[in-house]
C-alpha positions as CSV (number, residue, x, y, z in Angstrom):
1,X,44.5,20.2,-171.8
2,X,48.0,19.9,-169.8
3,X,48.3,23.7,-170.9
4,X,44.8,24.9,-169.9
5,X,45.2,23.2,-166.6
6,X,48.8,25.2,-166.0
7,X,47.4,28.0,-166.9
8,X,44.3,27.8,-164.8
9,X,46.4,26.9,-161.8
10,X,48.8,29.8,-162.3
11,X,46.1,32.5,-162.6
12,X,44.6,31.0,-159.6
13,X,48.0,31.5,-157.4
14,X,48.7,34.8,-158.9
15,X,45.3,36.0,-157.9
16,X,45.4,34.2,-154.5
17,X,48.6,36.2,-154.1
18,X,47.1,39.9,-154.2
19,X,46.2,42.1,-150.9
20,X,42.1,42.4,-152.6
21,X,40.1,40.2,-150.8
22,X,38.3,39.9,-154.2
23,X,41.1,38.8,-156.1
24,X,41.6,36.1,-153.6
25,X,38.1,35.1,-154.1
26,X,38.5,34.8,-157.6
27,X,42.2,32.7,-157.6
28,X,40.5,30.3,-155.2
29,X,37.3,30.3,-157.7
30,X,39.5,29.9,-160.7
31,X,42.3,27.1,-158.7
32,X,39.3,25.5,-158.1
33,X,38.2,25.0,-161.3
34,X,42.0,24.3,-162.2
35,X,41.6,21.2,-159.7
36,X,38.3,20.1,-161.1
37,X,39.7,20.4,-164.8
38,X,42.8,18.0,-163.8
39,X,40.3,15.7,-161.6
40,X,38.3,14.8,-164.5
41,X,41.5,14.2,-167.1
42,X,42.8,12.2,-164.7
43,X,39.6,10.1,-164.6
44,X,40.6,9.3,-168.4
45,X,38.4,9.5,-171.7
46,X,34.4,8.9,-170.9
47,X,33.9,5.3,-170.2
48,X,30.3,3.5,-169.2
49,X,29.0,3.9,-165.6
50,X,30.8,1.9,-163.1
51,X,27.4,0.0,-162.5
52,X,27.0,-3.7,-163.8
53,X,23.8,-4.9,-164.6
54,X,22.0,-8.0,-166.7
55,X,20.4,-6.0,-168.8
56,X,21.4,-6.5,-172.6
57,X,24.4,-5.1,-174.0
58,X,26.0,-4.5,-170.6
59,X,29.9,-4.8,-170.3
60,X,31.4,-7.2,-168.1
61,X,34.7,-5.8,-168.4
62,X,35.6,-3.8,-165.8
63,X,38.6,-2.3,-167.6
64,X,35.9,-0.9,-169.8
65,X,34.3,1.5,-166.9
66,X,34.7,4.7,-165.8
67,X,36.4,5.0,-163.0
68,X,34.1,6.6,-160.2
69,X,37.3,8.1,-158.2
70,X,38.1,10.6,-159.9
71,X,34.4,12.3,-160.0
72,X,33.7,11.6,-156.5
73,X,37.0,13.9,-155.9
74,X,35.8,16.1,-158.5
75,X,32.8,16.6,-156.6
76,X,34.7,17.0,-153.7
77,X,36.5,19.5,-155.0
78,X,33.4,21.3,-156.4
79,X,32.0,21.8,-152.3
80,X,35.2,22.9,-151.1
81,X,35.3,25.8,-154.1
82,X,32.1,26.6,-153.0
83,X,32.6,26.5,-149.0
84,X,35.7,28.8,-149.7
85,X,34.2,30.9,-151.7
86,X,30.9,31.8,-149.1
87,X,33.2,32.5,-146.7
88,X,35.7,34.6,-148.6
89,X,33.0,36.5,-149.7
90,X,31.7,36.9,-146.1
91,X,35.2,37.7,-145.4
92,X,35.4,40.4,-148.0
93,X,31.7,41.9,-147.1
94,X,32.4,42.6,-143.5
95,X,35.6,43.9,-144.5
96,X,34.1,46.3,-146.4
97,X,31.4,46.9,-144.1
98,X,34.1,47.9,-141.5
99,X,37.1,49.4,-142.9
100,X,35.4,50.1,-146.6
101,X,37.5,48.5,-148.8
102,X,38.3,44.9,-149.0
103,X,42.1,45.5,-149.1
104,X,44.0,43.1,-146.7
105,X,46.0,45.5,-144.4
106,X,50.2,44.6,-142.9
107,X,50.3,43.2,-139.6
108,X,52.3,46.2,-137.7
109,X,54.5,44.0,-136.1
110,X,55.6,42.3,-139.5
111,X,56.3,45.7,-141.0
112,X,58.4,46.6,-137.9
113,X,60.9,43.1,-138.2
114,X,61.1,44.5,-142.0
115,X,61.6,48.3,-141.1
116,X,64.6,46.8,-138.8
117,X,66.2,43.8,-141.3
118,X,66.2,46.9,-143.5
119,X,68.1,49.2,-141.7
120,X,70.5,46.7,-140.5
121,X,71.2,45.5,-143.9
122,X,71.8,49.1,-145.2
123,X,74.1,49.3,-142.0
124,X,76.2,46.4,-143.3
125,X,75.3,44.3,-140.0
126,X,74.2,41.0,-140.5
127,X,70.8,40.2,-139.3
128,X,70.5,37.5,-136.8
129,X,67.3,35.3,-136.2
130,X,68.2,35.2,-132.2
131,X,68.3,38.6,-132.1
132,X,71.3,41.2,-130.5
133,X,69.8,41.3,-126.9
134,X,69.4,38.3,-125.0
135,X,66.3,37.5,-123.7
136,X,64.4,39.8,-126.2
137,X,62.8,37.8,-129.6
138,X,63.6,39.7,-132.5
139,X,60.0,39.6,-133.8
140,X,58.6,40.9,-130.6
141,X,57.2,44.8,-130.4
142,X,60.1,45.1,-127.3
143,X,62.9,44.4,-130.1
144,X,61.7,47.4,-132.1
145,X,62.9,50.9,-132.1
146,X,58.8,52.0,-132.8
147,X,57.1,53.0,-129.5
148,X,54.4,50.3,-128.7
149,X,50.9,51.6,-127.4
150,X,49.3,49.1,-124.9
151,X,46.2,47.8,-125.8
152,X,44.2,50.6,-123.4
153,X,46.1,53.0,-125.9
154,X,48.3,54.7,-122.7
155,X,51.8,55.2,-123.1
């Protein structure tokens, strides 16, 4: 079960890992199942309730019960699967709705701090967090060689 568990977890994070909003959707579905699956082996082999009553044949022992942690986490588990999943599938409909296709697009200014680590790299100059004017931060649109268009889309 240790095997099924790793493997349910590491298709989950691969899938969570993609730029399809569907494939998101389904790591978190299948992680959450992962989590559920390793909730209920850790709640050990079926046992009694956890309930003590008089009635005949009831055990005393409490050793002997199930242990209700374990499923209360499980069930836990089970409506935070279920609250991700509506919303990443609300998330991945209105994506679609407005750009057609559910496909998670790069934040411009993170492809401009890559564009220039690149070419500084290939330049053999050692890229600096600070940044190589003062008073500029490197991940700003200001520190980039791109032109930025203001917000009301004038130059």
């Amino acid at each position: 079960m240790a095997v099924v568990v790793a493997v349910l977890y590491s298709v989950g994070f691969y899938l969570m890992l993609q730029r399809s909003l569907m494939r998101v959707l389904l790591g978190v579905v299948v992680l959450g199942h992962g989590a559920n699956l390793l909730l209920q082996l850790a709640g050990g082999p079926p046992a009694p309730p956890p309930i003590l009553s008089d009635a005949p044949g009831a055990t005393p022992d409490a050793a002997a019960l199930a242990d209700p942690l374990p499923q209360a986490l499980a069930l836990t588990a089970v409506v935070i699967t279920f609250a991700m999943t509506t919303y990443l599938l609300a998330l991945g409909y209105r994506s679609w709705v407005l750009v057609g296709h559910d496909e998670v697009q790069d934040d411009l200014e993170d492809r401009r701090i890559a564009r220039r680590r690149t070419v500084k790299a290939s330049m053999g100059e050692e890229v600096e967090e600070t940044g190589d004017e003062p008073g500029i931060d490197p991940g700003s649109a200001a520190a980039s060689d791109d032109p930025v268009t203001p917000a009301g889309g004038i130059r």
